[in-house]
C-alpha positions as CSV (number, residue, x, y, z in Angstrom):
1,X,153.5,207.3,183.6
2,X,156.3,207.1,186.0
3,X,159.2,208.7,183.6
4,X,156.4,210.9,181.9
5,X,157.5,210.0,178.7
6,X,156.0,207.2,176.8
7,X,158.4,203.7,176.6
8,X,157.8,200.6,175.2
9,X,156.1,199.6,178.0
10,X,153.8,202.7,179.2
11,X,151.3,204.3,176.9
12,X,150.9,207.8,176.9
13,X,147.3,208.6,177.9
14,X,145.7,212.4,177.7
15,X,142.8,213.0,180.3
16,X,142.7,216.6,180.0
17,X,140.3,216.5,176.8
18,X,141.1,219.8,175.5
19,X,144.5,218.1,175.0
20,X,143.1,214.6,172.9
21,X,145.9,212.8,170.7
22,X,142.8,211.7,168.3
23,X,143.6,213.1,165.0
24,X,140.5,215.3,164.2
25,X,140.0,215.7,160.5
26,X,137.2,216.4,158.4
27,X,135.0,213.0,158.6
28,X,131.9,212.1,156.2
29,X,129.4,212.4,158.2
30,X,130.7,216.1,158.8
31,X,128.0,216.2,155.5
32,X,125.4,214.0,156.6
33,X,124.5,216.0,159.8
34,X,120.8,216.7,159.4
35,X,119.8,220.4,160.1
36,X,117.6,221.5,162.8
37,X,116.0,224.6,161.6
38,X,113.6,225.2,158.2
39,X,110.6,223.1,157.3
40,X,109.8,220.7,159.4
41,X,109.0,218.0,157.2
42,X,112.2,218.4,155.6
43,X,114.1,218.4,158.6
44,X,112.4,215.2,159.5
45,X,113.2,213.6,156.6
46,X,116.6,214.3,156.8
47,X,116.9,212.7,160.2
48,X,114.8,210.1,159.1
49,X,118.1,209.8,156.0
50,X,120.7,210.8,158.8
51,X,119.5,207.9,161.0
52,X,119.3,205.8,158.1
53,X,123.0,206.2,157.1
54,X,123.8,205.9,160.4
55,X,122.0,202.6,161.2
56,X,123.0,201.2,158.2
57,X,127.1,201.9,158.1
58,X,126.3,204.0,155.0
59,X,127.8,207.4,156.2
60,X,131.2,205.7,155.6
61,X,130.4,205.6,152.3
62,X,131.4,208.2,149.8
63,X,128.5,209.9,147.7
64,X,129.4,207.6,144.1
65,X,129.3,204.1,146.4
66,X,126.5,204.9,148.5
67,X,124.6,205.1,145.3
68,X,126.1,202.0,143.9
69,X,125.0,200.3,146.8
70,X,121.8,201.4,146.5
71,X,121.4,200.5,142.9
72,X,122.1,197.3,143.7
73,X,120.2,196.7,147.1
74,X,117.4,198.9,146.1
75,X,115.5,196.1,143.0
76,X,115.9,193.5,145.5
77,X,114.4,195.0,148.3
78,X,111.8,195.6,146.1
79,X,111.5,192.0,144.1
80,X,111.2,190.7,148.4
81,X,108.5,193.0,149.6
82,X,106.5,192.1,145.7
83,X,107.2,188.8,146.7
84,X,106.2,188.7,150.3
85,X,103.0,190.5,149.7
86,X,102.3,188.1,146.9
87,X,103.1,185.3,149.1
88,X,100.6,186.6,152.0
89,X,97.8,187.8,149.7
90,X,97.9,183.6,148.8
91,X,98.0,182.4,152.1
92,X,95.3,184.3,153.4
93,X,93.5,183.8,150.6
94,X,93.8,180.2,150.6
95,X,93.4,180.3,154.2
96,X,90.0,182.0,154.1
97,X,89.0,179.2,151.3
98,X,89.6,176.4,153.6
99,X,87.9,177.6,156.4
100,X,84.7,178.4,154.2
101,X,84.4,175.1,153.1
């Protein structure tokens, strides 16, 4: 910045970062960070959840849709894998059938 105030045509840009122009408020995955102390299996399921939420886009979520979504993603994730392993126990089964014959 020549002028050192922002124009229409410069952009005022903070490098110190103690000084950031982000506004930093209270975000939702503030509650989703998984703890690091306690029991261990616990804590590793909640990273396993954490990276979940995280992988997915669902930390953007609030609590009430995160659980709609679920509600509705969950039966047909569940109706696919029924399906697929149904699907593969016939095939292989069929499979083995042809080749005894």
């Amino acid at each position: 910045l020549e002028s050192g105030k922002p124009g229409p045509n410069n952009i005022a840009i903070s490098i110190n970062p103690l000084k950031s122009n982000m506004a930093l408020t209270k975000t939702n995955t503030d509650a989703l960070c998984p703890p690091t102390t306690g029991n261990p299996i616990v804590v590793w399921a909640k990273k396993m959840k954490y990276r979940y939420y995280l992988w997915t886009g669902l930390y953007m979520l609030e609590t009430h849709e995160r659980l709609a979504f679920h509600v509705v993603v969950g039966p047909i994730v569940v109706a696919f894998c029924l399906y697929a392993s149904v699907f593969v126990r016939g095939f292989t089964s069929g499979w083995a059938n042809v080749s005894m014959e």
